[in-house]
N, C-alpha and C positions, 0 to 999 in steps of 0.2 A: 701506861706510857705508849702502849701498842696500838690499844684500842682505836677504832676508824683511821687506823692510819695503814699506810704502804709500804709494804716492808720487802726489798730484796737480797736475795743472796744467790751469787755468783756461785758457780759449781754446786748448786744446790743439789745435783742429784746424790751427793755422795755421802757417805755417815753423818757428815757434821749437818747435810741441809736435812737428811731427814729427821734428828734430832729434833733441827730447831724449830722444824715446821711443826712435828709434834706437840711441842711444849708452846709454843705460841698459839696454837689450834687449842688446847689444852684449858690456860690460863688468860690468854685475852681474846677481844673479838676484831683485828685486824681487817682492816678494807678492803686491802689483796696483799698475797702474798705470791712475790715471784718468784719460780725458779727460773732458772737460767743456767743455763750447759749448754752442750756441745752434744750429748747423745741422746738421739729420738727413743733409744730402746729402756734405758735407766728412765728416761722422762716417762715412756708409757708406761713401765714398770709403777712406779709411784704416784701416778695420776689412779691408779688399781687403786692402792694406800689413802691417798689426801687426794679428794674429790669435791669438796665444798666447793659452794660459790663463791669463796674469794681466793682460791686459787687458780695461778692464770701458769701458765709452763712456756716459755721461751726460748724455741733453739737459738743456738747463737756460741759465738767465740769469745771471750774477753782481749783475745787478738783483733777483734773486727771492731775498730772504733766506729763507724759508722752505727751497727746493730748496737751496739753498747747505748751510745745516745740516743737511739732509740726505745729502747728497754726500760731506760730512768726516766722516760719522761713521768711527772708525776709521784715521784715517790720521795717517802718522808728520809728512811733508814735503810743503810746498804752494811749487808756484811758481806765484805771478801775472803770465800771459802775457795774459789778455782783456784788451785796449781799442780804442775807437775812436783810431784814428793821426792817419788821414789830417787834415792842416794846413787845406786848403780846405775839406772837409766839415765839421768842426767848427766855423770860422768860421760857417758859413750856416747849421749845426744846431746852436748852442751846448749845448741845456735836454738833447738827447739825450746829445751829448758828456758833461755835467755829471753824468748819469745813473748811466752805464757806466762815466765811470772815476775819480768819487768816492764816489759813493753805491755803486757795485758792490768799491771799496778798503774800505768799511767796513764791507761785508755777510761779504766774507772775512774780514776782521780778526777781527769777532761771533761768526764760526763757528768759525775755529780753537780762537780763546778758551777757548768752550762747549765742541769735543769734545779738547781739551787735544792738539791737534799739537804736536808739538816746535818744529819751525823751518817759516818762514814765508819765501818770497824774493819779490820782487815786483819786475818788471820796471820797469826807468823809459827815459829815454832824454837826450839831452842836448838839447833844448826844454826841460827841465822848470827850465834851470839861468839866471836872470834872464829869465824866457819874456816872449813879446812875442806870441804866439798863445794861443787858448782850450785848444787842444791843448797845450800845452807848459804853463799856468797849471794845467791840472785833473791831470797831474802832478806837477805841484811838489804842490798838494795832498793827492793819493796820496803823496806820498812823504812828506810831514809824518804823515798819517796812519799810517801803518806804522813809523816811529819813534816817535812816541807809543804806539803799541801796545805797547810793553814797559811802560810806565807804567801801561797799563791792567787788564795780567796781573794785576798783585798779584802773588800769591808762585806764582801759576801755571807750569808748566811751558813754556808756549809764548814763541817768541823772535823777531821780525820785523827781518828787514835786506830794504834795497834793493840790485838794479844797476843801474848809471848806464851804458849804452855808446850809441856812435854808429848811422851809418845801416847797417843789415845786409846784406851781399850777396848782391845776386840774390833778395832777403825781398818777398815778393810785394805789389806796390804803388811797389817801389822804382823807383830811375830804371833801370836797368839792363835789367830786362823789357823797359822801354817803351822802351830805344833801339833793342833786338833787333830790338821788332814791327817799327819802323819801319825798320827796313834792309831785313826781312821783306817789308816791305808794299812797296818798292822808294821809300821817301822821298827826295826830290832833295837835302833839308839838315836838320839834325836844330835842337830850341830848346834855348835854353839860355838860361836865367833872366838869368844876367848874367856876365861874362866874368870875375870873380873872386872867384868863389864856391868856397868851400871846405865839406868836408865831414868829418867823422872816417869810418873805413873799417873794418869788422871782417866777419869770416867768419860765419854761420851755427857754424860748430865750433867758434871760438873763443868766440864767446858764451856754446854751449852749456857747454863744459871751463869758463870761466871761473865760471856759474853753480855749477856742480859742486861746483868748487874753494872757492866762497865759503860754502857748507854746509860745508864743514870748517872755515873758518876766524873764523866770525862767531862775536861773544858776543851782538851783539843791538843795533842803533840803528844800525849802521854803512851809510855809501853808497858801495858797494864802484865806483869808477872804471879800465876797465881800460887802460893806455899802449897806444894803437895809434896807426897811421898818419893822415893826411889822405889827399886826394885836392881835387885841382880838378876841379869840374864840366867847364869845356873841358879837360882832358885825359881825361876817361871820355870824350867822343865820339870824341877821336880813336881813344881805344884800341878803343872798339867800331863804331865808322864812321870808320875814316882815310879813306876815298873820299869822304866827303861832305862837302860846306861846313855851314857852321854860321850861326843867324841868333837874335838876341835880341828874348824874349818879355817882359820884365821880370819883375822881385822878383815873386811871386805871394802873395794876400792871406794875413798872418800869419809870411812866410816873412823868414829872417834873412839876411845876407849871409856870416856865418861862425857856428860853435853854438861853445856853450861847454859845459865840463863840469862844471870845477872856478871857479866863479864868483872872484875879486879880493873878493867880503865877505864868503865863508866863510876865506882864506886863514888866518886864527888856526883853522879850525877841520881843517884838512887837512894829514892826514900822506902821506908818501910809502914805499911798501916796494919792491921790485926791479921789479917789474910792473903794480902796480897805485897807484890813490891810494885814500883812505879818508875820508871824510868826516864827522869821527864828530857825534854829535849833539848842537843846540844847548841841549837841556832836558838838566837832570839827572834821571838815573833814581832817587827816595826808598829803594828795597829792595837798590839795585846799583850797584859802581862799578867799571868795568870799565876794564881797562889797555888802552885800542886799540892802543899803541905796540909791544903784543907780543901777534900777533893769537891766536887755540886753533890754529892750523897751525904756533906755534913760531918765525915766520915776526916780523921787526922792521922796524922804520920808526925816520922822522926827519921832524922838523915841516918844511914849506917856508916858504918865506921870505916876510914880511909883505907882500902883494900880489899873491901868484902868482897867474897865472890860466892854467887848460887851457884851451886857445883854439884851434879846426880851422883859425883864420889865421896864428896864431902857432908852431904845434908843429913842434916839431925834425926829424918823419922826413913826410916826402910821400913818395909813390906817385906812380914814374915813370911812362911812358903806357909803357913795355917791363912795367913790374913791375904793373900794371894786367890789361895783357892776360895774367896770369898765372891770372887769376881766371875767364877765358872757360870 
């Protein structure tokens, strides 16, 4: 699907575009692949990394509509991996937060539009799903907006779906890093927000395959959800400091005590296939009307049942602190 074609991804310099550039590098033979960010030193960094001739590196803002359509000119397939994350920093920098990753969701949306990409993916995450943080709120807006964007094609070629997945492992910023440092740094007890806190869990690789996967399978408006694990916060210390005691910091500003994926008010609107959920969309598209129930991968579903909700407290498979340290 890859093959001689043009592939970019926004914030590419960060875990998820070195990922994908690897496994694209890997398994097809793409025409170029762009990064595009904001930092010369992460870009020179990984230009060390992925050197081939079809990769091209592009400073640039997803705040800057202007660079932005310029960037796309040309290209088949856009993932959107640029945002500001972090829960705390957005709290105390809201106007920036609001910047990057709603007003930067719309600047891509303007420019795929303009240079007629085909398929559009854009990262989300499960804050964005009844969010109770600014980080998790200016998601859900990204994501409304990128559904809409089929509405806005007209009879245009280009087609925007989200993915919805959990906390990524070992994704730079994550807890995981930070427990290392501090075993690293010789810590007498590690914090931990609060003793039952749950988290969804997924691999860097699964993320990226899943992305992949979702470029075959979208018609367009879909919020692709993928079945993975939990994990309890007190059992990632043990698995990665069993020598060390453990002490409570409390809930930190913005942060949930379990995330959700698949919300209890979209449930009329989520179907379920062998692996993944679907969340298809609540506007109808005027030029298209698309069967999500039988997804372009061939691949069918069944509606779940009136009030489900994907919930990292409620889900069926936990991550043992054995099957945890699988991940070291």
């Amino acid at each position: 699907m890859f093959d001689n074609k043009s592939v970019m991804i926004t914030g590419g310099t960060g875990s998820f575009g070195h990922h994908y550039t690897k496994t694209l590098l890997k398994n097809y033979r793409p025409r170029r692949i762009i990064i595009f960010s904001r930092d010369e030193l992460k870009q020179f960094e990984m230009q060390q990394i992925y050197n081939e001739p079809c990769m091209r590196y592009f400073i640039g803002d997803v705040r800057d509509s202007e660079r932005m359509m310029q960037a796309m000119r040309g290209v088949d397939f856009v993932i959107h991996a640029a945002a500001l994350k972090q829960v705390p920093a957005a709290e105390y920098n809201p106007t920036e937060c609001i910047r990057t990753n709603i007003t930067g969701a719309e600047n891509v949306i303007k420019a795929a539009i303009a240079n007629e990409v085909k398929k559009v993916i854009a990262l989300s995450t499960d804050k964005a799903a009844n969010p109770i943080n600014l980080y998790g709120a200016t998601k859900l807006a990204s994501d409304k907006l990128f559904v809409a964007a089929n509405n806005m094609v007209g009879s245009g070629p280009s087609r925007f779906s989200v993915v919805r997945y959990g906390n990524v492992v070992g994704s730079r910023g994550s807890v995981v890093p930070f427990f290392k440092k501090l075993v690293a740094e010789g810590a007498e007890s590690i914090p931990i927000t609060h003793p039952e806190m749950t988290r969804f869990w997924i691999t860097l690789q699964q993320g990226v395959d899943f992305v992949l996967k979702n470029f075959e399978r979208m018609y367009g408006g879909e919020i692709f959800i993928p079945k993975i694990p939990s994990v309890r916060i007190i059992d990632l210390a043990k698995a990665y400091a069993p020598k060390l005691s453990t002490h409570i910091i409390g809930i930190r500003p913005g942060e949930k005590l379990h995330e959700i994926m698949c919300p209890a008010d979209d449930s009329h609107l989520t179907i379920e296939f062998d692996d993944h959920y679907v969340i298809r969309p609540t506007i109808k598209f005027y030029s298209k009307d698309y069967d999500y129930l039988h997804n372009k991968a061939n691949e069918s579903a069944k509606v779940v049942e009136q009030g489900f909700e994907y919930n990292s407290g409620n889900n069926e498979r936990f991550l043992s602190v054995d099957e945890i340290k699988l991940f070291k």
